[in-house]
Structure formats: structure tokens, C-alpha cells
C-alpha positions in Angstrom: 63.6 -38.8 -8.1 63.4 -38.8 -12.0 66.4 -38.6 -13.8 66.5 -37.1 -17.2 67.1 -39.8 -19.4 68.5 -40.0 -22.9 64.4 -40.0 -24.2 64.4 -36.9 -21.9 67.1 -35.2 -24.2 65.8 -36.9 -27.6 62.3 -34.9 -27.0 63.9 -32.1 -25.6 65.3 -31.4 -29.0 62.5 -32.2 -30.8 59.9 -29.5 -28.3 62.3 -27.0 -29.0 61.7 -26.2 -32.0 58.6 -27.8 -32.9 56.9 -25.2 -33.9 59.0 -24.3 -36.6 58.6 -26.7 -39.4 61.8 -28.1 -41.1 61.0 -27.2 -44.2 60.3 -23.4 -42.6 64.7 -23.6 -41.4 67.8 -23.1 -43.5 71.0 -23.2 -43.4 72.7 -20.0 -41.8 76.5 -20.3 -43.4 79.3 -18.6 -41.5 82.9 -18.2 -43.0 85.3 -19.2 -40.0 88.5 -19.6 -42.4 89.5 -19.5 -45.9 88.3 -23.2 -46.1 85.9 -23.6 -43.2 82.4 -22.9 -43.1 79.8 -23.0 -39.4 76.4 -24.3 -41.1 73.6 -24.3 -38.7 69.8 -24.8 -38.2 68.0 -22.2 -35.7 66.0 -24.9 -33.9 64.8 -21.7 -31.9 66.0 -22.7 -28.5 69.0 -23.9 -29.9 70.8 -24.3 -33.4 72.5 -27.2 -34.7 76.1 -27.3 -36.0 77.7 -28.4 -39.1 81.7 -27.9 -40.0 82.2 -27.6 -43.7 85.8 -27.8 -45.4 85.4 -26.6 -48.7 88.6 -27.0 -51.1 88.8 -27.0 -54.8 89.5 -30.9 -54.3 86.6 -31.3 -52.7 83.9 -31.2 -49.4 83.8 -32.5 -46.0 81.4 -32.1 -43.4 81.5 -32.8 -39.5 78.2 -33.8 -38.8 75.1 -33.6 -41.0 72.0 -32.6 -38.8 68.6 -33.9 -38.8 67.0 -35.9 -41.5 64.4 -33.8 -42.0 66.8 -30.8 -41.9 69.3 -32.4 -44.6 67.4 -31.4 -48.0 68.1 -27.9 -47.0 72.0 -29.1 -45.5 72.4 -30.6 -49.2 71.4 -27.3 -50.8 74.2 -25.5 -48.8 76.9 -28.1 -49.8 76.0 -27.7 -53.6 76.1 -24.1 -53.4 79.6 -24.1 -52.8 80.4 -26.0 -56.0 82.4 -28.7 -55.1 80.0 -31.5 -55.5 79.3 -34.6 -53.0 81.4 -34.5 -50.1 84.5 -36.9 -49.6 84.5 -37.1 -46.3 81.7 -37.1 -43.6 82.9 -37.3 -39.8 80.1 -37.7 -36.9 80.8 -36.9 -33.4 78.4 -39.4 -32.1 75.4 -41.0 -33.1 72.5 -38.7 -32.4 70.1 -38.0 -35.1 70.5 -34.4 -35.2 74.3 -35.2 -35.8 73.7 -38.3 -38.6 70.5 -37.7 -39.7 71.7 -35.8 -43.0 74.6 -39.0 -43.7 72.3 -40.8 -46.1 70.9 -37.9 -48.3 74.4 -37.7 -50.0 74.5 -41.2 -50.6 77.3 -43.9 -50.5 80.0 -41.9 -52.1 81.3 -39.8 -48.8 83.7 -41.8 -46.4 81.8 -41.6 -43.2 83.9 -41.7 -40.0 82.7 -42.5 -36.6 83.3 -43.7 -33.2 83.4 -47.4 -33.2 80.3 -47.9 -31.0 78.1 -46.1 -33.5 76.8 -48.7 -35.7 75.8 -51.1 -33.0 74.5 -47.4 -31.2 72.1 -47.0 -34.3 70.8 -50.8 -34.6 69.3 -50.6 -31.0 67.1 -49.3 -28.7 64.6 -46.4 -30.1 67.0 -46.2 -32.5 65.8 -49.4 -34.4 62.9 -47.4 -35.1 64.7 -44.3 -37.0 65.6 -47.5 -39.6 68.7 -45.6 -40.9 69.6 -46.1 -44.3 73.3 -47.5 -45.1 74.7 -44.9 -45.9 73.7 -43.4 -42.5 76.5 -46.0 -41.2 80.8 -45.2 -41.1 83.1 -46.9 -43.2 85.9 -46.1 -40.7 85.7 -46.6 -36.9 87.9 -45.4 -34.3 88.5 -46.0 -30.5 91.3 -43.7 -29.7 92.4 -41.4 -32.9 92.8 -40.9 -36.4 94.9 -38.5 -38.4 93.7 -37.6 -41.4 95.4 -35.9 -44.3 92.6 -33.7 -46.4 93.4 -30.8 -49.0 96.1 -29.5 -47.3 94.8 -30.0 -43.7 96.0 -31.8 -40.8 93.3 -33.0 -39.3 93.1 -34.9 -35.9 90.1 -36.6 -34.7 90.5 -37.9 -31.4 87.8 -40.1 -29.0 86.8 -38.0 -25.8 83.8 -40.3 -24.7 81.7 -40.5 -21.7 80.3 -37.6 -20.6 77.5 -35.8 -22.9 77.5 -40.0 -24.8 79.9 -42.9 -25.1 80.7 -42.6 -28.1 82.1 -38.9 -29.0 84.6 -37.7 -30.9 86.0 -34.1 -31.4 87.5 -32.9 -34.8 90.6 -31.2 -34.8 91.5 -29.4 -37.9 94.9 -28.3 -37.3 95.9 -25.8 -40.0 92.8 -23.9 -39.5 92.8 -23.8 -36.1 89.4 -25.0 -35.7 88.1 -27.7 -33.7 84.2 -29.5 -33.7 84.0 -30.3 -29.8 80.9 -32.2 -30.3 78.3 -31.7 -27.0 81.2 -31.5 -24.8 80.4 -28.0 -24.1 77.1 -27.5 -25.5 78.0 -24.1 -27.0 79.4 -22.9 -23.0 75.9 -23.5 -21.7 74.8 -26.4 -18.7 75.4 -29.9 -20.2 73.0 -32.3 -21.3 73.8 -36.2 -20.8 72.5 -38.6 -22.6 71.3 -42.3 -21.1 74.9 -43.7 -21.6 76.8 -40.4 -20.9 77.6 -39.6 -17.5 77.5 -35.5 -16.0 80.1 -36.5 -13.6 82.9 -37.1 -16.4 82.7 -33.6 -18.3 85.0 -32.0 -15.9 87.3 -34.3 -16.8 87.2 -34.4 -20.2 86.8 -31.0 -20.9 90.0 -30.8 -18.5 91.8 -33.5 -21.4 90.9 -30.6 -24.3 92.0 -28.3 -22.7 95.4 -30.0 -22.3 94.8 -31.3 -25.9 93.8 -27.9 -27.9 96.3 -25.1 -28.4 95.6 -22.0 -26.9 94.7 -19.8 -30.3 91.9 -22.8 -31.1 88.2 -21.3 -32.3 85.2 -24.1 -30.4 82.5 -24.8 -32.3 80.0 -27.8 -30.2 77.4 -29.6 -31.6 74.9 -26.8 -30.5 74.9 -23.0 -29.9 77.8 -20.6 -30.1 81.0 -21.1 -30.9 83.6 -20.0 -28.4 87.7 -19.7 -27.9 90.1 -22.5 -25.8 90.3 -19.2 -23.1 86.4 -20.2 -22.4 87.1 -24.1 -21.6 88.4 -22.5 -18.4 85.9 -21.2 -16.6 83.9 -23.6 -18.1 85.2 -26.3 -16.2 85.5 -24.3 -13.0 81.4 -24.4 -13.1 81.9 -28.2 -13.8 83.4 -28.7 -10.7 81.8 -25.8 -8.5 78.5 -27.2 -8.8 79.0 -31.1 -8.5 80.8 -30.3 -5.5 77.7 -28.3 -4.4 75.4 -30.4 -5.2 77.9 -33.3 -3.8 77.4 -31.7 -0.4 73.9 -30.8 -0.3 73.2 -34.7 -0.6 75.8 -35.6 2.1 74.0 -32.8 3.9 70.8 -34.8 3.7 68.6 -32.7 0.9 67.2 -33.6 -2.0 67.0 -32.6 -5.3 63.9 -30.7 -5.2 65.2 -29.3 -1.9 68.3 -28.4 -4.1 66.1 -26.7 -6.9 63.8 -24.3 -4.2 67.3 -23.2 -2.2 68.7 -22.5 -6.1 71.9 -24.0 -4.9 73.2 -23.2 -8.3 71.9 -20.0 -9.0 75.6 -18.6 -8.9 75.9 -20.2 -12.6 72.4 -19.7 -14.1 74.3 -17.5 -16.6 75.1 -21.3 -18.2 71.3 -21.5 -18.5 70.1 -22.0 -21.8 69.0 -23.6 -24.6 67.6 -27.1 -23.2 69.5 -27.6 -20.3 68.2 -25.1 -17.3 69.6 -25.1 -13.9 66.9 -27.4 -12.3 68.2 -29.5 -15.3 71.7 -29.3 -14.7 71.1 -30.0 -10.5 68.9 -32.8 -11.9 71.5 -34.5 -14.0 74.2 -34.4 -11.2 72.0 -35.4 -8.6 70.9 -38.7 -10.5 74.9 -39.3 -11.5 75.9 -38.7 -7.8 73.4 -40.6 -6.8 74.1 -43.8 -9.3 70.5 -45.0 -8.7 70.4 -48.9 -10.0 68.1 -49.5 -13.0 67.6 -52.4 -15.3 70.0 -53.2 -17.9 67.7 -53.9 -20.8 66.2 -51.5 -23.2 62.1 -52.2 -24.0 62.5 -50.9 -27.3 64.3 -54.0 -28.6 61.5 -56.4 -28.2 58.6 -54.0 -29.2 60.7 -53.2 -32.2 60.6 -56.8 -33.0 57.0 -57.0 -32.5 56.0 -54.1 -34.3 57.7 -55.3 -37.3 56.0 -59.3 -37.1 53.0 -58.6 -35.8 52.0 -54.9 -36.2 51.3 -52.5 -33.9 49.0 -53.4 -31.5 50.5 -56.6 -30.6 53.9 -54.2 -29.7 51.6 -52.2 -27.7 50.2 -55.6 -25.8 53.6 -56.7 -25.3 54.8 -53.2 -23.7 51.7 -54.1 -21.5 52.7 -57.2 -20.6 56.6 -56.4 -19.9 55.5 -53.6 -18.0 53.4 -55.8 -15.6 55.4 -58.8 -15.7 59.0 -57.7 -15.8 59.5 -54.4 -14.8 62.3 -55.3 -12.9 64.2 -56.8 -16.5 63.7 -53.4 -18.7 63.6 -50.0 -18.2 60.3 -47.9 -18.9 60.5 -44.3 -19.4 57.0 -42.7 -19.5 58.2 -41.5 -22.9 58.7 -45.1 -24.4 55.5 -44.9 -26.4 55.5 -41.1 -27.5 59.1 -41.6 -29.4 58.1 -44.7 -30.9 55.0 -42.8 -32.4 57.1 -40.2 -33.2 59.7 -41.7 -35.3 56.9 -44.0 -36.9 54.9 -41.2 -37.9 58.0 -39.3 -39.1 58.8 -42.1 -41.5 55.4 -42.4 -42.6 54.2 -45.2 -40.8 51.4 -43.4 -40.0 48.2 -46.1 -38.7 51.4 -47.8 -36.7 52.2 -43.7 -35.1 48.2 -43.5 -34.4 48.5 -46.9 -32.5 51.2 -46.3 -30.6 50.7 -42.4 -29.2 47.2 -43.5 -28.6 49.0 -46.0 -26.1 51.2 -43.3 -24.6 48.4 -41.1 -23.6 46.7 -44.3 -21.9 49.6 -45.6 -20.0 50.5 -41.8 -18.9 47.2 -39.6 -19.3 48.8 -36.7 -16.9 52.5 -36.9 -18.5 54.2 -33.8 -19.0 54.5 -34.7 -22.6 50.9 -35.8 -23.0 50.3 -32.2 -24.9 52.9 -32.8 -27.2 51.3 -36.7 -27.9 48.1 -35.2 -28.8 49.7 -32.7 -31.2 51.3 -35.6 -33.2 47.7 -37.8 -32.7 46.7 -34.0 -34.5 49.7 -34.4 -36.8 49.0 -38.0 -37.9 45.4 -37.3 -38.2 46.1 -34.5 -40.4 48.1 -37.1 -42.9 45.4 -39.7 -43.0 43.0 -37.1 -44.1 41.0 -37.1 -41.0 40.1 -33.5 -40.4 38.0 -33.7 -37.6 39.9 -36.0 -35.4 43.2 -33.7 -36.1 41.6 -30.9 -34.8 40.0 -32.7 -31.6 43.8 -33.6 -30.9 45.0 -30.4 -31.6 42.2 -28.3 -29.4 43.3 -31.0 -26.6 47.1 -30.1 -26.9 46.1 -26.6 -26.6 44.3 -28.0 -23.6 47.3 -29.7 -21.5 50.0 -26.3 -23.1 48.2 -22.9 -23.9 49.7 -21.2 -26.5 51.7 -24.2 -28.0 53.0 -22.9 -31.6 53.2 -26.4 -33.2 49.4 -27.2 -32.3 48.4 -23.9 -32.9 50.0 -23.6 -36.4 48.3 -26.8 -37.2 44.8 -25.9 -36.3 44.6 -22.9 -38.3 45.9 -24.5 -41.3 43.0 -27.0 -40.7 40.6 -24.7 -39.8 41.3 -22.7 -43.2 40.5 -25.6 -45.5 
């Protein structure tokens, strides 16, 4: 049984809307109050969620998306005329949530959980190599009030189920409150490698005895809803774990849980990423509590990488793999995100090295079309026109009709 890991979610995000470039999305700004603004990216399957609070004495923002979303996030700060923000509070350490930190530099006051920084110096994360100004200034493990431009504003730590590391933003005058992924904009869940599916019930069960009843939602991704929807909500929380509790005491599986659709009563919660094979998925592997290593692989390859270049990370994954499978864990995806992040910051040879790997280790992947479109992609930036098109025509290959790889080879073809 494969559980969807937090890799799993990380690429996800990034299929979703990869065939809309970042520099193709803007920011969408929505007036929710006098002072409070929804700013979100259309990733196409899904947008992305930014809280502004814009007062004459100045900005701040709750979350600051991706990094390659935050020139266009910047623009729609300055537009409001109020200069850098003061203030910039993430909800947990995602990139799509702290990406954006860095491009306003060291002036904001960034708030976070207090297991962020050591959350973004480790595992694939080394690889992102945040800037300093990506990192809080102020940590929390319980709650913070904070006094801003006339606002009463409450941020309170609700960890554990979508990460362990959450927060949700209160902002009590204005009757608004950031819930992070607690509710995913009311659709299924995802959970990331340290969250855990079996502990949203519960917490979404604490905000609702937390919120007041005349409270507007907005969640890290997707719509934004009213405290009335946190209800029901959690009723399909519980419904379906215990469903899916007692199909496993029951003796089935999950795919014998996907092909009887034991959850089809809630497949209205389908949507953006998380489907409701997904959702069965995730509960299965947390009811199931399967034991895994404790040790990431990335650390060491990241240490590799940077002494003694890419291929000698590539023989060590090799070598770990063979030797001490039992010591780290090895999603099939290890490779892909590594060459993804490299090549996103421009580390292109290294990205080459590195998604060539993947497709070696895992030639019939599910993600093996999406390792030849960045081969294509990292082709493409080292000039090599021939080679990008041989990677994007094998894409096309593995996914027919994949906009991302398709996009790219006309644009290559046209030169």
C-alpha cells in the first residue's frame, strides 16, 4: 500500500498548474472588509491564498505564496500604497505559503510556528536554499496576540493534522480568520509527511469551539467559507474514518475500499488535489500507522551535492538505497524534486543530473512524464534544442495532451 507522502502533495501542487506559467498568473484581489483583502493565484486546480490588512499605518500579509508567484504578490502590495509590509505571518512552512517572504526583504516582522526554521533547513527543503528573510523573527508554540492598526489579532497554534507546524490567524475586529489547510477551502484534506488525517476532526472540532459564530474562513487554498460550514465539515471527518475504520477491521483493503467507493456519499468534497481515492488513501495509511524509517535521504544527498556535485549525490542515493534501505526513507519521487528545485534555482547541469537519475531508478513512475518535461525544460535553458524537444515528445509519450510539455514544444518548434 502506498501512502501519499508529503513529496506526494509537494508535486501535487506543482502538476496542477503546471501548465500555466508563473509569470502567465496574477493576483486576483477581493475586498473582504474595510481593511482586509483575499489575494490569490489560480493554480488551475486550485488557488493559493494570501490575507492582506491594509491600513494607512501600514501592510500585513498572512502568507506570501510561491517564489516564483511573489514578483506578481509584490505588485499587488504596492498597489495599495502603503509600502513594505510590517508584518508577515505564515501558517506553516510550505513553499506556496513562504515562498514570497524574502522578495520584501528584512524589513517585515515574520511570524511563524516555532518548528519552521528547523522545518526549512531540512529534508528537500535544504534544496529550496531560502533566503533569510524567508525565516520568522518571532516563534510561537501555543499563541500570540497581536495589536496591529486598530486590530485584535489572535494567532493561535492548531498543529498536527494537514502539518506540525500550523497556525490559524484570527483577526478579531474584522471578523476574519486565515485557517491555514485545516480545511482546504471545505474540500478532502491533504496531509503532509508529518501531518496526520486522523487529527483534523479534532482540530477542526477546537475552531469551531475557538471561532465565533459570525467568523468569514479563508484556508490556505480554494474558497472561503463561514464558521456554519466547519460543521458538516467535520461530520464527513468523522463519517468516513469510521468507514474506512471498519472496512479494514472488516478485512479489505484500500484498493478494495476505492472499487466499492466506500466514500462516494462525500465525493461532493472532491476537488482540487485531494480526490476521494486520495482522501481513502490518506486514512487508510494513518489507520493503518505502517512503520517506516525515521531518517530523511535528502539530508545526506544535500550534503553531497553541495561537496562533491551532482553525480557523486546521485552514487550515494545509489548506495543508501542498496545498503540501508532499512535507515531512510525513499520515495520514488526523491530524485524528481531534487531536480526540480535545482533547476528552479538555476542549477541547471546539477537539475539534468539528477532527473536523469529519477527516470533510471523509476523508468515506469507515474511521474516519469512530468521528469521528462523538466529534462525538456532544463534542456530548453542550456540552449540545447534538440534534446528539449526529444524530452518533451517523450512526456507527451507517458501523458497525452500534457499542457506544460505541449506549450513547450511549440514554442521550440517555432524558433
Amino acid at each position: 500500500m502506498r501512502r501519499i507522502s508529503a513529496l506526494g502533495i509537494f508535486l501535487t501542487l506543482a502538476f496542477s498548474g503546471s501548465n500555466v506559467t508563473a509569470q502567465d498568473r496574477s493576483i486576483e484581489v477581493t475586498p473582504l472588509t474595510e481593511h482586509l483583502y483575499l489575494l490569490s493565484t489560480d493554480q488551475e486546480d486550485y488557488t493559493t491564498n494570501t490575507l492582506a490588512y491594509v491600513t494607512d499605518e501600514g501592510v500585513l500579509l498572512v502568507d506570501t505564496q510561491a517564489e516564483s508567484d511573489a514578483p506578481a504578490l509584490k505588485d499587488a502590495v504596492e498597489a495599495f500604497g502603503q509600502g513594505t509590509p510590517k508584518y508577515i505571518i505564515n501558517t506553516h512552512r510550505h513553499a506556496e505559503h513562504v515562498g514570497g517572504n524574502a522578495i520584501f526583504g528584512a524589513a517585515p516582522i515574520v511570524i511563524a510556528h516555532s518548528l519552521v526554521p528547523a522545518k526549512l533547513k531540512s529534508g528537500s527543503y535544504l534544496f529550496d536554499e531560502f533566503a533569510e528573510a524567508t525565516f520568522p523573527d518571532i516563534t510561537l508554540t501555543d499563541s500570540l496576540t497581536l495589536y496591529f492598526a486598530g486590530e485584535r489579532i489572535r494567532i493561535l497554534a492548531l498543529p498536527g493534522s494537514h502539518d506540525d507546524n500550523e497556525i490559524i490567524v484570527h483577526f478579531t475586529e474584522s471578523k476574519v480568520v486565515h485557517l491555514s489547510s485545516l480545511v482546504n477551502g471545505f474540500n478532502f484534506p491533504s496531509v503532509d509527511g508529518d501531518g496526520d488525517a486522523l487529527k483534523f476532526a479534532e482540530l477542526v472540532g477546537r475552531a469551531i469551539e475557538l471561532l465565533p459564530d459570525d467568523v468569514r474562513i479563508v484556508s490556505g487554498h480554494n474558497a472561503v467559507g463561514e464558521w456554519a460550514d466547519l460543521h458538516p465539515y467535520r461530520e464527513m471527518l468523522v463519517q468516513t474514518t469510521a468507514i474506512v475504520r471498519d472496512g479494514l477491521t472488516e478485512g479489505k483493503d484500500l484498493a478494495t475500499l476505492q472499487a466499492e467507493s466506500a466514500l462516494a456519499e462525500w465525493d461532493e468534497y472532491a476537488g482540487s488535489y485531494v480526490s476521494v481515492d486520495g482522501w481513502t488513501e490518506y486514512l487508510v495509511g494513518a489507520l493503518q500507522s505502517p512503520e517506516r524509517p525515521s531518517r530523511s535521504v535528502f539530508e545526506p544527498l544535500y550534503a553531497a551535492w553541495k561537496d562533491q556535485g551532482a553525480e557523486a549525490a546521485v552514487n550515494l542515493y545509489s548506495t543508501l538505497k542498496s545498503d540501508h534501505v532499512d535507515e531512510y526513507r525513499f520515495p520514488e519521487t526523491t530524485l524528481l524534486v531534487i531536480g526540480m528545485k535545482l533547476l528552479n534555482r538555476d542549477h541547471t547541469s546539477a537539475a539534468v543530473t539528477f532527473l536523469k537519475a529519477s527516470l533510471k531508478e523509476h523508468p515506469d513512475s507515474d511521474y516519469a512524464y512530468y521528469a521528462e518535461y523538466q529534462l525538456a525544460e532544463a534542456h530548453a535553458k542550456l540552449g540545447e534544442r534538440e534534446a528539449a524537444l526529444r524530452h518533451c515528445e517523450a512526456s507527451l509519450e507517458l501523458k497525452p495532451g500534457f499542457g506544460a510539455a505541449t506549450e513547450l514544444r511549440e514554442r521550440l518548434a517555432s524558433r
